[in-house]
C-alpha positions as CSV (number, residue, x, y, z in Angstrom):
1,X,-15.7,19.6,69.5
2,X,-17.0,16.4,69.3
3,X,-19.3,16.6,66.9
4,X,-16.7,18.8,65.2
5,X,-14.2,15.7,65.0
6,X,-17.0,13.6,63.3
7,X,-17.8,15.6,60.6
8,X,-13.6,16.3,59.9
9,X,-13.7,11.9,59.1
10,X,-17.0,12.3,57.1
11,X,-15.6,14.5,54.6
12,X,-12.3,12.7,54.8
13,X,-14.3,9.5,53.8
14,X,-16.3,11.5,51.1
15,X,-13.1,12.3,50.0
16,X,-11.4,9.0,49.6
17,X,-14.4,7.8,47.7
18,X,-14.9,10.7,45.5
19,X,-11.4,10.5,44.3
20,X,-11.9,6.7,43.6
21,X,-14.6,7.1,41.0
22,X,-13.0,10.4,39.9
23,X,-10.2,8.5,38.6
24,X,-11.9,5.6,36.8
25,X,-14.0,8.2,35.1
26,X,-11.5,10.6,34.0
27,X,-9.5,7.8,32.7
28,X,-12.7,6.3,31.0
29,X,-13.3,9.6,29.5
30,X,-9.9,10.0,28.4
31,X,-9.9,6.4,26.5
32,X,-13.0,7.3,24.8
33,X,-12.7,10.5,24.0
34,X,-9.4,10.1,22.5
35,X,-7.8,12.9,24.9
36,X,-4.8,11.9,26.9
37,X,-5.0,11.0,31.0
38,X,-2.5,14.2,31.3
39,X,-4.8,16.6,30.1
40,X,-7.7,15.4,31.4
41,X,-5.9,15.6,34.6
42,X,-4.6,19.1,34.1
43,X,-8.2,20.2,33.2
44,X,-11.1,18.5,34.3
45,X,-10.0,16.8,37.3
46,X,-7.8,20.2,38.0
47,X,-10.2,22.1,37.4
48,X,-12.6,19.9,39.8
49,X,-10.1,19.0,42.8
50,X,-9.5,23.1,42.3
51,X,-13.2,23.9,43.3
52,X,-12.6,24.2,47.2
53,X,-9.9,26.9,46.3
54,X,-11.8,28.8,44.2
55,X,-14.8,29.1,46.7
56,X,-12.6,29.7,49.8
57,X,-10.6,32.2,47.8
58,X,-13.5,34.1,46.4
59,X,-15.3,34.0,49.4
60,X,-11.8,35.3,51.1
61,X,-12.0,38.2,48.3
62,X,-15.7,39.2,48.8
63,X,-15.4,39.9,52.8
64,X,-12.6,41.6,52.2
65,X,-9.9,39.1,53.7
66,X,-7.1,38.8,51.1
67,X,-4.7,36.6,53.6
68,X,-7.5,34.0,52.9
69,X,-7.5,34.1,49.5
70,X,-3.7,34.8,48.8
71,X,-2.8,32.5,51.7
72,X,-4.5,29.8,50.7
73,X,-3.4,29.8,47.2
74,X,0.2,29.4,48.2
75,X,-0.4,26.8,50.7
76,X,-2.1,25.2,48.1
77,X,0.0,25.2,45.6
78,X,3.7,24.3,48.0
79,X,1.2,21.4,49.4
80,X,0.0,20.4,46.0
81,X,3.9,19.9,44.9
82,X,6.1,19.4,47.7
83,X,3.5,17.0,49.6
84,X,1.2,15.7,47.3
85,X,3.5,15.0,44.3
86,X,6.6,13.9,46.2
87,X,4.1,11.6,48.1
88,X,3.0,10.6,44.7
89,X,6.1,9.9,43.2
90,X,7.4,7.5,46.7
91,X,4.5,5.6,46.2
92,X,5.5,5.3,42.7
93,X,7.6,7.0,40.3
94,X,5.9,9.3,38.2
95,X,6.7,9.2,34.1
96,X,7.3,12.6,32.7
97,X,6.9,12.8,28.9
98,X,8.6,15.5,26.3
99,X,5.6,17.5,26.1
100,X,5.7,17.6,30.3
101,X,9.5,18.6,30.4
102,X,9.2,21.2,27.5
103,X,5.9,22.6,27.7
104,X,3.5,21.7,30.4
105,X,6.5,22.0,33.7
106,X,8.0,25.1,32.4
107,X,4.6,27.1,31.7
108,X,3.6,26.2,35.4
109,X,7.2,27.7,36.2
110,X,6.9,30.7,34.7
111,X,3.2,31.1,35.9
112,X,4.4,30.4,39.6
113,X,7.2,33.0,39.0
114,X,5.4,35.3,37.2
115,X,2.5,35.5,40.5
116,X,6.1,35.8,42.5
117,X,7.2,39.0,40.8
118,X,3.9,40.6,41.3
119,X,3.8,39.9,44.8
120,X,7.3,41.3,45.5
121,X,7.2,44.6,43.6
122,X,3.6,45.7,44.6
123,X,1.8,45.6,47.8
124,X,-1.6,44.1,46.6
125,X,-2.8,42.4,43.2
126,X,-4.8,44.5,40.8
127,X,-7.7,44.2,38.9
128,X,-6.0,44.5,35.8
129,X,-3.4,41.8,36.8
130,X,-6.5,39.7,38.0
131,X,-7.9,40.5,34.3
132,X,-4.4,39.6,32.4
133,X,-4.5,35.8,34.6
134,X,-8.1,35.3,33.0
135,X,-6.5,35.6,29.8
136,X,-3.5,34.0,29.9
137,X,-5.4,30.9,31.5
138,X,-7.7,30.7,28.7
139,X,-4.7,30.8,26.1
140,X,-3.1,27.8,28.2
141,X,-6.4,25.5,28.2
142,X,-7.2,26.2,24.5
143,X,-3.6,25.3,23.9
144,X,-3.4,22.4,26.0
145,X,-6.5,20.8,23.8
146,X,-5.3,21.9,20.3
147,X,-2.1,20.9,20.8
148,X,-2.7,17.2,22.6
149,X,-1.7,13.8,20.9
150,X,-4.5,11.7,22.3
151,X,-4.2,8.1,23.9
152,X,-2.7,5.4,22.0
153,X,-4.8,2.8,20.4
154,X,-2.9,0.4,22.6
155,X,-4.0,1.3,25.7
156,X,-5.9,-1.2,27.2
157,X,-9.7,-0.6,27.3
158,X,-11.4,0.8,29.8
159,X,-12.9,-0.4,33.0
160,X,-15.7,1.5,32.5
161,X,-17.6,0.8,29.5
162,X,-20.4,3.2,28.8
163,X,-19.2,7.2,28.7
164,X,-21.9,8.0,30.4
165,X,-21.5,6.0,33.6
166,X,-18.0,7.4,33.1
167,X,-19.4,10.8,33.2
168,X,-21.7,10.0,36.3
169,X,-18.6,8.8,37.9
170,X,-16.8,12.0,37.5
171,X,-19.7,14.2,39.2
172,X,-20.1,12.0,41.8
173,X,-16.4,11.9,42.3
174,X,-15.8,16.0,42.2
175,X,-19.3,16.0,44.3
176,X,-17.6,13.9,47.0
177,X,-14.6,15.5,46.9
178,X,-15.8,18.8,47.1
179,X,-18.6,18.5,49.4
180,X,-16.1,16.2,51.2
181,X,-12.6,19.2,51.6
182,X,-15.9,21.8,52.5
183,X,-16.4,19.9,55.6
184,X,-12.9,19.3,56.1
185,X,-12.2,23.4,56.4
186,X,-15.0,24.4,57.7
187,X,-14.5,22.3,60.4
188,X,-11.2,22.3,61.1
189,X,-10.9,26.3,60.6
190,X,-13.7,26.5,63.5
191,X,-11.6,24.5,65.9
192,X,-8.4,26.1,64.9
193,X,-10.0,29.6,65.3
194,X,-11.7,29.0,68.6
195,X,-7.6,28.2,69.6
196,X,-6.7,31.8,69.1
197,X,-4.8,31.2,65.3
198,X,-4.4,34.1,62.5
199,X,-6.0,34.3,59.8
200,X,-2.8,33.5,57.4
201,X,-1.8,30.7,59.4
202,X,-5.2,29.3,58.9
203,X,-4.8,29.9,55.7
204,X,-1.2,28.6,54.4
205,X,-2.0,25.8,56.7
206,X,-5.2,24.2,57.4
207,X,-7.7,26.0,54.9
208,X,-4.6,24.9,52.2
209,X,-4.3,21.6,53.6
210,X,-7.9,21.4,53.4
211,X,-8.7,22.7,50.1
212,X,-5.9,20.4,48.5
213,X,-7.1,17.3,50.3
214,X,-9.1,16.1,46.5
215,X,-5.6,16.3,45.1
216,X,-4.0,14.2,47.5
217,X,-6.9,11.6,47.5
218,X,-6.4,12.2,43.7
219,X,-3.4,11.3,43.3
220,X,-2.9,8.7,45.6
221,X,-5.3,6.8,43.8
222,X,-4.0,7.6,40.4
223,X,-0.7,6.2,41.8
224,X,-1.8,3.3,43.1
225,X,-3.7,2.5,39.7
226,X,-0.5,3.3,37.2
227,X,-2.4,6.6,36.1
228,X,0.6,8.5,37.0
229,X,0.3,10.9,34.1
230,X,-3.4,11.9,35.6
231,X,-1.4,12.4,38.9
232,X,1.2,15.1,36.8
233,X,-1.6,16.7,35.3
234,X,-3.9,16.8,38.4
235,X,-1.1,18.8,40.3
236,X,0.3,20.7,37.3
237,X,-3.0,22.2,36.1
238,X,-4.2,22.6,39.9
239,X,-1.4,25.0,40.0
240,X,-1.9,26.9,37.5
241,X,-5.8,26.7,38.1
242,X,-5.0,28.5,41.7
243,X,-2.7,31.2,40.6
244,X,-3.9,32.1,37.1
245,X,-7.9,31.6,37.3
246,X,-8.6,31.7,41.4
247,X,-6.6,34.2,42.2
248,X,-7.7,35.9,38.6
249,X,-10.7,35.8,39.4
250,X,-10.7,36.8,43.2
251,X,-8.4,40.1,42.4
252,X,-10.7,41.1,39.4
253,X,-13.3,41.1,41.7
254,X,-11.5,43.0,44.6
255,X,-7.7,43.7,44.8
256,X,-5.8,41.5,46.9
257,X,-3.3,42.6,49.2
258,X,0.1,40.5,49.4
259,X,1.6,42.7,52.4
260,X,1.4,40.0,54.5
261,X,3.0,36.9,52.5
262,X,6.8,36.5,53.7
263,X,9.7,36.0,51.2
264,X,9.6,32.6,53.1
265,X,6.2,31.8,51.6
266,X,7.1,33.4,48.2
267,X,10.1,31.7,48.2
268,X,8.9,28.0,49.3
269,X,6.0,28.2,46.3
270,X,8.4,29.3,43.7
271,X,11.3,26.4,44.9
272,X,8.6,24.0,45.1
273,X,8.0,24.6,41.1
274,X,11.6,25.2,40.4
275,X,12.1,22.0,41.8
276,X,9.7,19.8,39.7
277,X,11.7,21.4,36.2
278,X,15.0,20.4,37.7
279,X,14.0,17.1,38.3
280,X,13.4,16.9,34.5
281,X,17.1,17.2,34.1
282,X,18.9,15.1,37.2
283,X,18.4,11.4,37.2
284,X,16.1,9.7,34.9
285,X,14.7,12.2,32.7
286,X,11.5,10.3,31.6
287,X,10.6,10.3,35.1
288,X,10.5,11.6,39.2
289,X,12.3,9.1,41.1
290,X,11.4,8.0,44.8
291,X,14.4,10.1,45.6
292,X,13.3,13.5,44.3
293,X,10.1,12.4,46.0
294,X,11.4,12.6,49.3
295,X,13.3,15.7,48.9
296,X,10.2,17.7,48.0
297,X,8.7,15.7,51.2
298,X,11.6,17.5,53.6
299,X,10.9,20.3,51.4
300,X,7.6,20.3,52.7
301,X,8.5,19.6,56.2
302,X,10.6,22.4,56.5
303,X,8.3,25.2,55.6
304,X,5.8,24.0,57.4
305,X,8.8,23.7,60.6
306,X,9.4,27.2,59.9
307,X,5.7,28.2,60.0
308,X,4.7,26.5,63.4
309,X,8.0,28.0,64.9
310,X,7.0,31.7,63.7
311,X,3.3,31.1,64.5
């Protein structure tokens, strides 16, 4: 257990310092590149701090344990929003610009709600919904890049001069972070397993916390450095990276049953997305306040009240 408890603080330091250079890279990229921090955080760092879902998920699929991989989607996802984000946003407030509100917040709606409906009318995702996810996904990225506006030539320059350190940076970051939220889960599923916990509590909860663990180093750090829109796009496209490519992916390789996800755990993924498009409309609307920030935190709280009191 010990030993167990060691190796849970050296990924958690991995972690912290892969997120670190993750950020400075991205952004340096971004600059450079002349693509904004929002998509860059929607698709290379989503796609990166996505990595540890997409391996326990497949894995999940491939022994033949769909509350793995449909579990720890979900968790994902409500921790990504409800935790991560309004963390995020009382740390700072978090701008959101027009193309957020009216393309990028509604599409990861509509994707949360369309995984919803499929969950509640069937008893198990099918290869050919797996199949349609895979395309839709690679509609959203090639429309994401066609239809982005770049950085201003204001921005300041920067800190990272040469693209390629910027470029090392990123690896090293996702490598950290990734390498880092492995020995998090594996870890921390051993202990909770030897305690006698199921399989979707594991899941929804620890394998979820886990797994999410490079966005919420990820966006704590974007925060604290004024990258806020890298912080939108991190959680935004890790969302849609976990429903519409892991879980895409995972049920074109084996159907995934959904007989065990609750209307509780259907319903606190699909509120934690509904939430982030209201708050496009109450308050400020070119931004999350501190206050929306701590009602997705009690959000957050709740579910996870309800899940430790029904374990």
């Amino acid at each position: 257990m010990a030993i167990q408890i060691l190796l849970l603080l050296a990924g958690l330091a991995l972690i912290v310092f892969g997120a670190d250079w993750l950020v400075d890279g991205a952004s340096a990229i971004a600059r450079k590149a002349g693509i904004s921090e929002f998509v860059i955080g929607l698709t290379i760092v989503g796609f990166g701090t996505s990595c540890p879902e997409l391996v326990v998920s497949l894995t999940g699929a491939l022994q033949g344990n769909a509350d793995i991989s449909v579990g720890n989607v979900i968790g994902s996802n409500i921790f990504n929003t409800l935790l991560i984000l309004g963390l995020t946003t009382v740390i700072a407030p978090v701008a959101v610009t027009r193309s957020n509100s009216r393309r990028d917040i509604p599409i990861a709606l509509l994707v949360t709600f369309l995984f919803v409906v499929l969950a509640m009318t069937g008893t198990q995702l099918t290869r050919i919904e797996g199949i349609v996810f895979l395309v839709v996904f690679a509609a959203y990225m090639f429309y994401c890049f066609k239809s982005d506006s770049g950085t201003s030539g204001e921005e300041a320059e920067a800190r990272v001069k040469s693209i390629w350190l910027a470029i090392l940076l990123v690896a090293a970051g996702l490598g950290g972070l990734i390498f880092g939220g492995q020995l998090f889960v594996n870890n921390a599923t051993a202990i909770a397993r030897a305690l006698g916990v199921s399989d979707k509590f594991i899941a929804i909860t620890l394998l979820a916390g886990g797994t999410s663990l490079p966005e919420l180093a990820t966006c704590i750090v974007a925060a604290a450095k004024k990258k806020d829109q890298l912080a939108l796009g991190n959680v935004l496209g890790s969302n849609v990276f976990n429903i519409l490519l892991i879980l895409g992916a995972s049920a074109t390789v084996v159907p995934l049953s959904t007989a065990s996800i609750t209307l509780v755990d259907l319903g606190a993924v699909l509120l934690s997305a509904v939430l982030v498009w209201l708050w496009t409309y109450t308050g400020r609307r070119d931004r999350i306040d501190r206050w929306e920030g701590v009602v997705m935190l009690l959000g957050f709280a709740a579910y996870y009240t309800w899940l430790f009191i029904n374990l």
